[in-house]
C-alpha positions in Angstrom: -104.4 -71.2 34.0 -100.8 -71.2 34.8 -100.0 -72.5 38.2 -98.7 -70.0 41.1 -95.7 -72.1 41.5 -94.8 -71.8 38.0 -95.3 -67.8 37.8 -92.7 -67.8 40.9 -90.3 -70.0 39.0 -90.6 -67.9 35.9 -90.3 -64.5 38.0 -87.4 -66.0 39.8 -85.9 -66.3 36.6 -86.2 -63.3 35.1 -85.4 -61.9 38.3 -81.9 -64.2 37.9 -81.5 -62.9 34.7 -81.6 -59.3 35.7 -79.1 -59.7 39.0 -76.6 -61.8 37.4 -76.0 -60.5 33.8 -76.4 -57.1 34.2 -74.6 -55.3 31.3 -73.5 -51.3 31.7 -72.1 -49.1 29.0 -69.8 -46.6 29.9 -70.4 -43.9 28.5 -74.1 -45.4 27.9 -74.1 -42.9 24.9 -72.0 -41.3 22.4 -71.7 -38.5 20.4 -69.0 -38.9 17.8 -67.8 -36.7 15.0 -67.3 -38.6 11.2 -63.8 -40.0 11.2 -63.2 -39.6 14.8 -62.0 -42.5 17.2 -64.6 -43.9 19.9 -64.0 -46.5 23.0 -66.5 -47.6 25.1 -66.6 -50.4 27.9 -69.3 -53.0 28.0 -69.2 -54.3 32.0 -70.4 -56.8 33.9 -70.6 -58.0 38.0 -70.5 -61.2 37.6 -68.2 -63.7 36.3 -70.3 -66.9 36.1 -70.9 -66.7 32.2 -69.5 -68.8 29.2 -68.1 -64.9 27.1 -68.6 -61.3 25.9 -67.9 -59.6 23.1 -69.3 -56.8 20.8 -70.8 -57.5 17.8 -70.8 -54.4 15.7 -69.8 -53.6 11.8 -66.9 -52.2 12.9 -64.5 -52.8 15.5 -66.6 -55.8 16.6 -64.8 -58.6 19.2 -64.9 -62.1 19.4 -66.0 -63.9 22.3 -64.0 -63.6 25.5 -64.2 -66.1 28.2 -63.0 -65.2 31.8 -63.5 -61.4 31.6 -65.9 -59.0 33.0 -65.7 -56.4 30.8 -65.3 -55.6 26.8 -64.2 -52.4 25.5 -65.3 -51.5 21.7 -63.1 -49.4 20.1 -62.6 -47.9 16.5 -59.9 -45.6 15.2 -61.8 -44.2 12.5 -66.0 -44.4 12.2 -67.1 -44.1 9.2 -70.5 -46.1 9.2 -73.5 -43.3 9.2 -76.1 -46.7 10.7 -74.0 -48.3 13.2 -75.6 -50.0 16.2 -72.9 -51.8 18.8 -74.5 -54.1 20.9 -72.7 -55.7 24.0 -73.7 -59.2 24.3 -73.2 -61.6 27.1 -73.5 -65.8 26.5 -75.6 -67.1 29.6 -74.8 -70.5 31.3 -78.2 -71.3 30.6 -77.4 -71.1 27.1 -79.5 -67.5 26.9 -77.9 -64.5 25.6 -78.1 -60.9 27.0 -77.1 -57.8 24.8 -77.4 -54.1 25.1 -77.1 -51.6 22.0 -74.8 -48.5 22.7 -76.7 -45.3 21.3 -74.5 -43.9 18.3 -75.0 -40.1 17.0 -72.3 -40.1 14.1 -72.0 -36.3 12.9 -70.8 -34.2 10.4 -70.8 -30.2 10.3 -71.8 -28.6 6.5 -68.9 -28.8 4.2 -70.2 -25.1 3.0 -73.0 -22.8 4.3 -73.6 -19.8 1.9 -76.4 -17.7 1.5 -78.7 -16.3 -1.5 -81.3 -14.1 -3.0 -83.5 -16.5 -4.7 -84.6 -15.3 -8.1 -82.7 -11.5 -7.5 -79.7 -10.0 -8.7 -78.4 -6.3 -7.7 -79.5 -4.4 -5.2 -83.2 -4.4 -4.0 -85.8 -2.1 -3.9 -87.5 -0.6 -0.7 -90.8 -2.1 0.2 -89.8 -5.0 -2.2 -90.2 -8.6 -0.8 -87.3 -10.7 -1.3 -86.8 -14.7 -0.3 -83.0 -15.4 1.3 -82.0 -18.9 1.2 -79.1 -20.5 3.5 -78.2 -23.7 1.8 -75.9 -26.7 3.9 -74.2 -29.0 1.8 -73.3 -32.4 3.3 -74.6 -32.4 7.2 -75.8 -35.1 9.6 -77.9 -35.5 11.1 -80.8 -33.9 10.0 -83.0 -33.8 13.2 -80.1 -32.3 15.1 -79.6 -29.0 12.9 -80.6 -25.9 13.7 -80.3 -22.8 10.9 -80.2 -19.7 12.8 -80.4 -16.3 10.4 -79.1 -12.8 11.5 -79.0 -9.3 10.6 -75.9 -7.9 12.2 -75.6 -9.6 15.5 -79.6 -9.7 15.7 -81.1 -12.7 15.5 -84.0 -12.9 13.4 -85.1 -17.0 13.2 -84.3 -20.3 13.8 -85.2 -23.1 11.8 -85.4 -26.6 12.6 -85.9 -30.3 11.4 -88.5 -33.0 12.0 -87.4 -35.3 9.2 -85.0 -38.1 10.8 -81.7 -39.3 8.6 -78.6 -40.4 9.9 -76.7 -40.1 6.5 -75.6 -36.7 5.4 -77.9 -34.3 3.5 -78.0 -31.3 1.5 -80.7 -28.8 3.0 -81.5 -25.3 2.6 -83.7 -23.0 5.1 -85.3 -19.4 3.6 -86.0 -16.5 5.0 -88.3 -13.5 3.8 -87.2 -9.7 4.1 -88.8 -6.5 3.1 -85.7 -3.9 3.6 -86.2 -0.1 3.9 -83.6 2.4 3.0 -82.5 2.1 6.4 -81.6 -1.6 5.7 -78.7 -0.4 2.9 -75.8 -1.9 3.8 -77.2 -4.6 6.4 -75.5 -7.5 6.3 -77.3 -11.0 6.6 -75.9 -14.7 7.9 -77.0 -17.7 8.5 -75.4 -20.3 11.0 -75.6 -24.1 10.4 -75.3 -25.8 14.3 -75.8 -28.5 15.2 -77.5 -29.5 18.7 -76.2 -32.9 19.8 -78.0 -32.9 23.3 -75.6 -33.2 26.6 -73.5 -35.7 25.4 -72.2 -33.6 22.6 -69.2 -30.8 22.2 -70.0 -27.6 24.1 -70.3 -25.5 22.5 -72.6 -26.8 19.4 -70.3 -27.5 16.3 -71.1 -24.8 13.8 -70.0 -23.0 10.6 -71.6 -19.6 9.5 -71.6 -18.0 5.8 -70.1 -15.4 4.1 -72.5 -12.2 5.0 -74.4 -11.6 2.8 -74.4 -7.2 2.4 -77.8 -5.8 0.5 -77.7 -2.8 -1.4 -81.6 -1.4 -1.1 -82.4 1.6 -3.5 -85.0 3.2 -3.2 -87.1 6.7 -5.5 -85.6 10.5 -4.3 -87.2 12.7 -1.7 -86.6 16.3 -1.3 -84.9 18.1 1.9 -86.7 21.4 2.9 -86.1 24.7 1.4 -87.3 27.2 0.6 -90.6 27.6 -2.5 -90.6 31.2 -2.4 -88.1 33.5 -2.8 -88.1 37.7 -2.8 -84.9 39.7 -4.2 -84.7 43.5 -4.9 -84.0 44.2 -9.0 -80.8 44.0 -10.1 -79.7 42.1 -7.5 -78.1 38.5 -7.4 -79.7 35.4 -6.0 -79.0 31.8 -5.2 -81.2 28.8 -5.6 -80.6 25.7 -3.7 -81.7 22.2 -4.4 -80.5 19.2 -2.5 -82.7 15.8 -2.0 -81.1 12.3 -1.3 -82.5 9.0 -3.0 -80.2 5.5 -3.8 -78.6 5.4 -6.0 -78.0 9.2 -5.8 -80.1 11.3 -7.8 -78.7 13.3 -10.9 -80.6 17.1 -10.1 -81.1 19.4 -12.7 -82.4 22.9 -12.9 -84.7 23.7 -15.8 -87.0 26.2 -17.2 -84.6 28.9 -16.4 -85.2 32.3 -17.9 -82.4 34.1 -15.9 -81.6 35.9 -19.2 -78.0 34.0 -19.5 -76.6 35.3 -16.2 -76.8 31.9 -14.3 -74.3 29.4 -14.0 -74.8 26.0 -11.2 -72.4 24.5 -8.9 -72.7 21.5 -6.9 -71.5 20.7 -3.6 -72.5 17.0 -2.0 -75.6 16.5 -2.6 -77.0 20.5 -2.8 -77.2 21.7 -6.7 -76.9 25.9 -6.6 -78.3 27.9 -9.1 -77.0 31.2 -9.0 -78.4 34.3 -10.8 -76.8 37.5 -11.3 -78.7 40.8 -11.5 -82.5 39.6 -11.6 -84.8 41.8 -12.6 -87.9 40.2 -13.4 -90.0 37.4 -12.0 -89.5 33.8 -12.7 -90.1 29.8 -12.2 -87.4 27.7 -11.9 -88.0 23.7 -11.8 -85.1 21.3 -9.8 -85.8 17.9 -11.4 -84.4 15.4 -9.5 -83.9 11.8 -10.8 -82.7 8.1 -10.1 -83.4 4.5 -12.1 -86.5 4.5 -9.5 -88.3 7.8 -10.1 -88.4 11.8 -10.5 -89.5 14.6 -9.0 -89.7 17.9 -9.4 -89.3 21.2 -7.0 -90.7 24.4 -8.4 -88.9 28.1 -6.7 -90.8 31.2 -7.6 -88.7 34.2 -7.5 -90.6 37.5 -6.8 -88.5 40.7 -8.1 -89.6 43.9 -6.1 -89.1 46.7 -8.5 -90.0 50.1 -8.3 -93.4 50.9 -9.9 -92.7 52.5 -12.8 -91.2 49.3 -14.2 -93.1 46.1 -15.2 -91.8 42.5 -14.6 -93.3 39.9 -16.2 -94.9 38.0 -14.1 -93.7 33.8 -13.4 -92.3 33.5 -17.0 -91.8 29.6 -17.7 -90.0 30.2 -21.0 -87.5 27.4 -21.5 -83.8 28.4 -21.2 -80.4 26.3 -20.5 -77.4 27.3 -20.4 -76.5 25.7 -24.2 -79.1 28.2 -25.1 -77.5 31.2 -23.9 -75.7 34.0 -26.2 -73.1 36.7 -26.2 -73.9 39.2 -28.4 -70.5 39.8 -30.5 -68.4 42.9 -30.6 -66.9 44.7 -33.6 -66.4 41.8 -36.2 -62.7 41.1 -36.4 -60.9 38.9 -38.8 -61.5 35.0 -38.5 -59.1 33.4 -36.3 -58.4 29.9 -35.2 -58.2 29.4 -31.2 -56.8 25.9 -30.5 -58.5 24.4 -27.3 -56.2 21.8 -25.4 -57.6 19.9 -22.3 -55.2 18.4 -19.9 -56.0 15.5 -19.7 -57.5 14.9 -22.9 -59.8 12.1 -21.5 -60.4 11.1 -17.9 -60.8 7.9 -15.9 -63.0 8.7 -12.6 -64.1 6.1 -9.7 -67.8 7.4 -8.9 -68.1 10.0 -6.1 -64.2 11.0 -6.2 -63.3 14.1 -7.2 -61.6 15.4 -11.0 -59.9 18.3 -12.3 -59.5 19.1 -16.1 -57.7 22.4 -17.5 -58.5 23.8 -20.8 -56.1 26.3 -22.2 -55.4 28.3 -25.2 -52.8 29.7 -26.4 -54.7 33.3 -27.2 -55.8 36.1 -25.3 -57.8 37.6 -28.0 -61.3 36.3 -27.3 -64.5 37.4 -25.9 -63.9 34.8 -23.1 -64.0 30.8 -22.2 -65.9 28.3 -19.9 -66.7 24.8 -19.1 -70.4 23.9 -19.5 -71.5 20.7 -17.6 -74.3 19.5 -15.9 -71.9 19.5 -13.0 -69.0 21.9 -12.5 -70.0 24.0 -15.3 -68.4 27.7 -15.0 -69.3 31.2 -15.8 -67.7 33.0 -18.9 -64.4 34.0 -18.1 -62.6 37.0 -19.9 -59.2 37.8 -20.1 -57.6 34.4 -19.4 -55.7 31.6 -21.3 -57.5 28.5 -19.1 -59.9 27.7 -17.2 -60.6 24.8 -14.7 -63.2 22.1 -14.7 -63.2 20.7 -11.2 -66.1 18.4 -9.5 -65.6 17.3 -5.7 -67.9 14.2 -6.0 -68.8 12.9 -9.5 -71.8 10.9 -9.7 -73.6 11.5 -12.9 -72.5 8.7 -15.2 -74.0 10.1 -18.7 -71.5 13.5 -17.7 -69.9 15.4 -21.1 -68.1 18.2 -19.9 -67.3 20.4 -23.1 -64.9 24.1 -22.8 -66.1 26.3 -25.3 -64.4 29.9 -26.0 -66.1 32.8 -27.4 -64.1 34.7 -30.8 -64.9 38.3 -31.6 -66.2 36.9 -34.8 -69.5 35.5 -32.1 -68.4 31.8 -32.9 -68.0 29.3 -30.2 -65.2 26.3 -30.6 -65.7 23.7 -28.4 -64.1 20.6 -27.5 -66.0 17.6 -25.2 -63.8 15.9 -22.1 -63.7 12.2 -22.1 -64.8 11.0 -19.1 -64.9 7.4 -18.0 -67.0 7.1 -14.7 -66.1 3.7 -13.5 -68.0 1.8 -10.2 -66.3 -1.9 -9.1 -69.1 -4.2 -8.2 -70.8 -4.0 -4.8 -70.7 -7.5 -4.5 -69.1 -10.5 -7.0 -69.9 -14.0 -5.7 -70.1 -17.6 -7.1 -72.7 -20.2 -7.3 -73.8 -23.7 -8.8 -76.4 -23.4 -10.9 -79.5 -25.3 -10.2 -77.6 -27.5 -8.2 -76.4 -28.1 -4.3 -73.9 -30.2 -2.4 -71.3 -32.4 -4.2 -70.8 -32.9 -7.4 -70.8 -36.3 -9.2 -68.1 -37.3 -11.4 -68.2 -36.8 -15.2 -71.3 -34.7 -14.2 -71.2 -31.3 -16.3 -72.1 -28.5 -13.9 -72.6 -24.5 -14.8 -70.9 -21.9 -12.3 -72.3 -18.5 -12.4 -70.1 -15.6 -11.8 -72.5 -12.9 -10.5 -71.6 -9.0 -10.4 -73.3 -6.3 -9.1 -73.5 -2.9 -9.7 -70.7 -2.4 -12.0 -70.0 0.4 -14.9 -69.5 0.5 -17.3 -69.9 -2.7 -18.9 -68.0 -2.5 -22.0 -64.9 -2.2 -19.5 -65.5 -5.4 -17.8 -63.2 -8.3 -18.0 -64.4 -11.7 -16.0 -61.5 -13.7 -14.9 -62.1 -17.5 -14.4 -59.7 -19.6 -11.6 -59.4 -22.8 -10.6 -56.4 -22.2 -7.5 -54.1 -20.2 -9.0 -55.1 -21.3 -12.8 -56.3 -19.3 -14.8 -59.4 -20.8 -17.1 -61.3 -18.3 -18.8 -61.7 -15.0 -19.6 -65.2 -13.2 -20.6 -65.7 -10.1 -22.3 -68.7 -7.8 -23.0 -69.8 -6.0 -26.3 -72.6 -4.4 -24.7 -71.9 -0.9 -24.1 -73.8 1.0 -21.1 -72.5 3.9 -19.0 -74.4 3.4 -15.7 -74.1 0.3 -13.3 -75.5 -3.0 -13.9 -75.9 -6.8 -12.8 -74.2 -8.9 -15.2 -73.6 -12.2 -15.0 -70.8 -14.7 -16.6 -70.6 -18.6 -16.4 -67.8 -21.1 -16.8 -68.9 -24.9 -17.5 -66.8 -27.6 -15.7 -67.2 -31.6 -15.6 -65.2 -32.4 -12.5 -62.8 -35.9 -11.6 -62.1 -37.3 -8.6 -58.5 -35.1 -8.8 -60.8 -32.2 -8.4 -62.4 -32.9 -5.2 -61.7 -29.7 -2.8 -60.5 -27.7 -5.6 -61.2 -23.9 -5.3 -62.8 -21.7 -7.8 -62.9 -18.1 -8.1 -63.9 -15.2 -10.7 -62.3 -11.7 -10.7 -64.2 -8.2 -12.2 -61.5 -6.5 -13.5 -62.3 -3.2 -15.3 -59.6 -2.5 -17.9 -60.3 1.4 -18.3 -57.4 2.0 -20.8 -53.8 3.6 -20.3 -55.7 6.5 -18.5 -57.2 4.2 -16.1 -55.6 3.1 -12.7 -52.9 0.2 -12.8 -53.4 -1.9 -11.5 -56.9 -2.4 -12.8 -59.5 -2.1 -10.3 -61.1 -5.8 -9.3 -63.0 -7.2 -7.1 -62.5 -11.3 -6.4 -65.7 -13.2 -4.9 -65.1 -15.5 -2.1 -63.6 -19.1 -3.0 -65.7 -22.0 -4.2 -64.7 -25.4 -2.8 -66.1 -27.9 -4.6 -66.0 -31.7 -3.4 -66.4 -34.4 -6.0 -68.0 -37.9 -5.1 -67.3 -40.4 -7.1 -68.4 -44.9 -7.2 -66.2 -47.6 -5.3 -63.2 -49.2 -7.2 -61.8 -52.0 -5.6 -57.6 -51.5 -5.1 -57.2 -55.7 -6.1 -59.2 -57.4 -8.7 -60.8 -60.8 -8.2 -59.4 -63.9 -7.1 -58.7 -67.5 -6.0 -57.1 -68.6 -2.5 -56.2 -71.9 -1.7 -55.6 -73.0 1.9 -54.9 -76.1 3.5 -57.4 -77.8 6.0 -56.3 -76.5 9.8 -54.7 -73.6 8.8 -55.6 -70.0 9.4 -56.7 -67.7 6.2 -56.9 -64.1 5.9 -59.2 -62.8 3.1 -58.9 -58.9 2.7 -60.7 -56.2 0.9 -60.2 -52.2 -0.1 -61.8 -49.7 -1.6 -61.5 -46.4 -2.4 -64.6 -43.7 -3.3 -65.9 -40.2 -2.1 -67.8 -40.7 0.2 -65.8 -43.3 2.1 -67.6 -46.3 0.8 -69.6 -49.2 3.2 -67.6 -52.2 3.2 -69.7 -55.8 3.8 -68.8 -59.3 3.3 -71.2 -61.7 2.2 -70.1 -65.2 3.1 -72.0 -68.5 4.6 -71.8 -67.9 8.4 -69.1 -70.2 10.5 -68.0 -70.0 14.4 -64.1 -69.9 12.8 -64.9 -66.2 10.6 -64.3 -63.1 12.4 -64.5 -59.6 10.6 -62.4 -57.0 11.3 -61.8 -53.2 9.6 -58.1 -51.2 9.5 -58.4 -48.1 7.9 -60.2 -48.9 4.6 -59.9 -52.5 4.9 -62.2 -54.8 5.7 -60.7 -58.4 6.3 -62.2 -61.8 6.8 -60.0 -63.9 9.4 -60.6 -67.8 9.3 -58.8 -69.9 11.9 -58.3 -73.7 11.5 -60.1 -73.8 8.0 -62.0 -76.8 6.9 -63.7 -78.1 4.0 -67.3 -76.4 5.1 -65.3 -73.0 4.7 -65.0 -72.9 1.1 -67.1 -71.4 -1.4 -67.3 -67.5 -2.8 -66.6 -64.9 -0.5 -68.0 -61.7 -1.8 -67.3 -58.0 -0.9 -69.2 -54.8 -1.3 -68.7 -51.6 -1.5 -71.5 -49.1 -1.4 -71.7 -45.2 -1.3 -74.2 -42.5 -2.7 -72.8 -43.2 -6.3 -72.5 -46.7 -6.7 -71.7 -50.4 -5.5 -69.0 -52.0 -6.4 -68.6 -55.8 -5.6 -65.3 -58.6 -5.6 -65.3 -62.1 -5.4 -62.8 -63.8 -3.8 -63.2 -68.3 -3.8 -61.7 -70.0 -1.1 -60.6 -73.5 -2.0 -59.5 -75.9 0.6 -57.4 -78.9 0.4 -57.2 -82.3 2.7 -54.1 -81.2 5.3 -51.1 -79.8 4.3 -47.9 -81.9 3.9 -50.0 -85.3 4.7 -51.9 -85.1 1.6 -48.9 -84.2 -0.9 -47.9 -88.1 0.5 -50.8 -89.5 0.5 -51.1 -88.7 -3.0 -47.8 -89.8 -3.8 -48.4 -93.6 -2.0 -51.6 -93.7 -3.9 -49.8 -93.1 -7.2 -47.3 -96.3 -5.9 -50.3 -98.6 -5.1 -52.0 -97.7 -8.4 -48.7 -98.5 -10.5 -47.9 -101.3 -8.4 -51.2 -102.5 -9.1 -51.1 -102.2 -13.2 -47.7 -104.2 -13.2 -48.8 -107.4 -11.4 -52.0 -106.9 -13.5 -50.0 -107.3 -16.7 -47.8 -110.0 -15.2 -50.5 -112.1 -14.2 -51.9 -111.7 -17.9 -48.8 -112.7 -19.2 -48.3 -115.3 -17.4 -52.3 -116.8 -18.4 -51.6 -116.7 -21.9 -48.2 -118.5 -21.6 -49.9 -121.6 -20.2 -52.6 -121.7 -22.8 -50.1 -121.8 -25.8 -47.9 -125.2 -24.3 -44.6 -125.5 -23.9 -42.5 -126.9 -27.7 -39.2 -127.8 -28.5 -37.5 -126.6 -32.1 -35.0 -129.3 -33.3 -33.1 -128.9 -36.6 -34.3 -130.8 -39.4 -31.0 -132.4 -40.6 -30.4 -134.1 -37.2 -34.0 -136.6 -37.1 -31.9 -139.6 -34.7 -32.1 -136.8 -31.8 -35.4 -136.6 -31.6 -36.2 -137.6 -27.9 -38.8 -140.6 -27.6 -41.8 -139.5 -25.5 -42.6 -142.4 -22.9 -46.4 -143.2 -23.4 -48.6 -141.6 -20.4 -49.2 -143.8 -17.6 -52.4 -141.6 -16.8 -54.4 -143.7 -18.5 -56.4 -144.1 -21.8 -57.7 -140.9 -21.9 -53.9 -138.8 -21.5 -52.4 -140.6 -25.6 -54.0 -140.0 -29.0 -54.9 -143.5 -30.7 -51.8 -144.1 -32.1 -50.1 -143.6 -28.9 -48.1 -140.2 -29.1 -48.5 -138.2 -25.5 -51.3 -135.9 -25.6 -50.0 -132.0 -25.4 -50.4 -130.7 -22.2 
């Protein structure tokens, strides 16, 4: 059981604790965009401690004595997991800290939205999946994807996955459109909700809209089934429906006995009839890519009673089928037809004239027959005029055909290019979102829609203002279709934020407009990561004991790569970070501070390391001479060694003296020792000595 006595103490102290190191933040939060400066103050009341400081990867401080408050500051943050924490050294020898809450952000580099798995406009009552895909955001759980038909807002989409680092994410929505959805344009908006202590308003970015085309099977207006005429008289007989894309109409099974001819205004196909005089079906056939229908117009004839008309006759008749009886055979002439222009190039619902002429009056009459425009035989002229408000029937072949008083017909067919740009040319990545890697080979798609006709088509490749490829079609088709075109590319580091673009040109020929007509999708900016490289190689630093070292390290990468030194710990090693550098400052070296000194560089790609050794040396000046004296004492020491050799062997060999041989009386007579016996050979010469 622990005492009472010793709970007070222990609550007193804690109590202590809490009163006299009390740490605030100011702000106690932050909210701080990537690359963006950020101060904050770390404060205390009292002064009665041994230091402060922040220890953090970046910007930390050493410890400061006699302050009561530290401010942590960095230029530039770049580190997606930092966690500053104020700390305060105790005189108890306890340490208080407090971590500063840190929400580094990032809005998307690109937001742009999709069909998934469609091309081309879409068909009513269809489902289709839209897909809004971010590239490089942070963080996650803070993102909100908001989608939007117009200025209606249709969803919002959210996060529970937690990440700090940036991330590539996509949200989807499902549609069905109606016909009444043609034209709608979707967007999606990529915000991010950073809670009070973030900008106001939230930091978004929104896509390109995205404008749907929905197409959808012809209907019929009212009008008329039934119609009653008096013999002999004419009538008209209207058709008109609507459908997307518009419907080509037709009148068939027409037995007006070759007095009909059909005009077309907007969307209402006439067929007028000229002195009827017997009963009859006609059928309006109305068509588009997504159906056909058909509209069936009885016309009752009231005749007197002594004549008979045949009742509802559904005998097949067009007007290619029709006749003129000839007139009194003449001779065989030639009647040259000239159109002007001999071949046209028309953008879809805009209007055209054509004239054909001859030269001759001596015929039974001309015309134009078409499925729309077509005109009656005319006699007694030298041209006649082809003219269409609103052309929209892409397989048209207008021909002008004059009758000779032999009953031939000459014809010649008009040209006619019906040309559509695309409703919509955009650009993708295939199978692939958010940056590219370098030396990575990635597929653009160049996607077109609704565009005719195909064999016009030219697909214009651009990096900026660079022209890379160009794609051609052999294909030949008359009415509008997706196509697609794609351009491979294996992007470098010199790449990154480059813009790419494709252009649908249709080159319709010297009748065609000039410029050609094109349409250019929205840029594509691509950004290119790519590993660490280190701007200095390796090496070896040499610094003299009780002097201050600086060890520094750069990198370069996309993204901006984490910088850490690894190193054994020491009170004397600070870290500090400039820009892209990330430097190791040593005051008053000693010998316990060298060794390898290793710095790494990490992003998404890659790590990159360099080693830098640190090599100290005994003091500075001091030890150049105490080298130097040791080199004397050594020397010094080898010549008395040899002297003393020298001088050992001269004593054992004796001392002799040489005299010449032809002077024997100067020989000098040795006295006999007076040592004693033991000093004189037995004869009584001195012993050597």
């Amino acid at each position: 059981m622990i005492s009472l006595q010793r709970m007070l103490g222990l609550t007193l102290m804690l109590l202590h604790g809490v009163v006299t190191f009390p740490l605030e933040l100011n702000p106690p939060r932050v909210v701080v965009r990537y690359g963006d400066s950020v101060s904050v103050n770390c404060s205390t009341s009292s002064t009665d401690h041994d230091g402060m400081g922040w220890e953090a990867t970046f910007g930390g401080t050493s410890l400061e004595q006699d302050v009561t408050f530290v401010t942590w500051t960095v230029d530039n943050l770049t580190d997606w997991t930092i966690e500053p924490k104020c700390y305060i050294n105790r005189n108890d020898g306890k340490q208080n800290s407090k971590v500063l809450p840190v929400i580094l952000y990032k809005t998307s580099d690109r937001v742009s939205i999709s069909v998934l798995n469609h091309s081309g406009p879409m068909v009513e009552g269809t489902q289709y999946q839209l897909q809004c895909d971010n590239q490089n955001i942070a963080p996650l759980q803070n993102l909100v994807v908001k989608w939007y038909k117009g200025n209606e807002l249709l969803d919002n989409v959210t996060y529970s996955n937690v990440s700090k680092r940036p991330e590539d994410v996509s949200a989807t929505l499902m549609i069905s459109p109606n016909r009444y959805d043609d034209g709608a344009q979707y967007r999606c908006r990529a915000e991010l909700d950073l809670g009070p202590e973030g900008p106001q308003p939230h930091p978004t970015v929104t896509s390109e809209p995205l404008s749907i085309t929905v197409h959808y099977a012809p209907e019929f207006l009212p009008g008329n089934d039934t119609v009653e005429v008096s013999a002999g008289s004419d009538v008209s007989l209207d058709c008109s429906a609507e459908g997307n894309p518009p419907p080509e109409l037709r009148w068939t099974n027409n037995t007006a006995e070759g007095n009909a001819n059909e005009t077309t205004v907007g969307r209402l196909r006439t067929l007028n009839i000229s002195r009827v005089t017997a009963n009859a079906t006609y059928n309006c056939t109305v068509t588009n890519r997504l159906g056909s229908i058909t509209k069936q117009i009885h016309v009752l004839v009231d005749v007197p009673p002594q004549q008979h008309p045949t009742m509802f006759s559904t005998a097949p008749s067009t007007p290619e089928t029709m006749t003129t009886l000839p007139g009194t055979a003449k001779p065989k002439v030639t009647f040259p037809l000239e159109l002007n222009p001999p071949r046209v190039a028309v953008r879809y619902g805009d209007s055209v004239s054509v004239n054909c002429s001859t030269s001759s009056t001596d015929h039974d009459g001309m015309g134009w027959e078409a499925t729309f425009g077509g005109t009656s035989l005319e006699q007694d002229v030298t041209f006649v005029t082809w003219t269409v408000d609103n052309v929209t029937d892409w397989t048209i072949e207008p021909k002008c055909y004059i009758n000779l008083i032999d009953g031939k017909q000459p014809s010649k067919v008009l040209p006619v290019i019906l040309y559509k740009t695309p409703d919509r040319v955009s650009i993708s990545v295939l199978n692939h979102s958010g940056p590219m890697v370098e030396g990575t080979q990635y597929r653009l798609q160049c996607d077109n829609q609704n565009i005719a006709p195909l064999q016009n088509l030219v697909v214009k490749w651009y990096k900026g203002n660079e022209p890379l490829d160009n794609v051609t079609y052999s294909n030949v088709s008359k009415t509008p279709v997706d196509v697609s075109a794609t351009l491979m590319i294996s992007p470098s580091r010199n790449d990154d934020r480059d813009q790419y673009r494709c252009r649908a040109e249709l080159d319709l020929g010297p009748e065609g407009p000039q410029p050609h007509p094109t349409v250019t999708s929205e840029p594509l900016s691509i950004t290119v990561h790519y590993a660490p490289e280190f701007l200095l190689g390796n090496d070896t630093v040499e610094v003299s004991a009780g002097s201050d070292v600086s060890l520094n390290c750069s990198a370069e990468g996309n993204p901006p790569p984490e910088m850490k030194w690894n190193y054994t710990a020491a009170r004397n090693v600070k870290l500090s970070t400039e820009g892209r550098q990330r430097t190791v400052r040593i005051t008053t070296a000693t010998s316990t501070n060298a060794g390898s000194y290793i710095c790494t560089a990490t992003n998404r790609v890659g790590t990159a390391t360099r080693t830098t050794t640190l090599l100290t040396m005994k003091g500075g000046s001091s030890s150049i001479i105490y080298i130097i004296w040791v080199i004397v004492f050594v020397s010094l020491v080898i010549v008395l060694v040899v002297l003393i050799v020298f001088c050992m062997m001269k004593k054992r060999q004796g001392h002799y003296d040489i005299i010449p041989v032809d002077q024997p009386n100067n020989i000098p007579m040795m006295p006999l020792s007076t040592t004693g016996e033991g000093n004189h050979d037995p004869e009584g010469y001195p012993t050597k000595v």
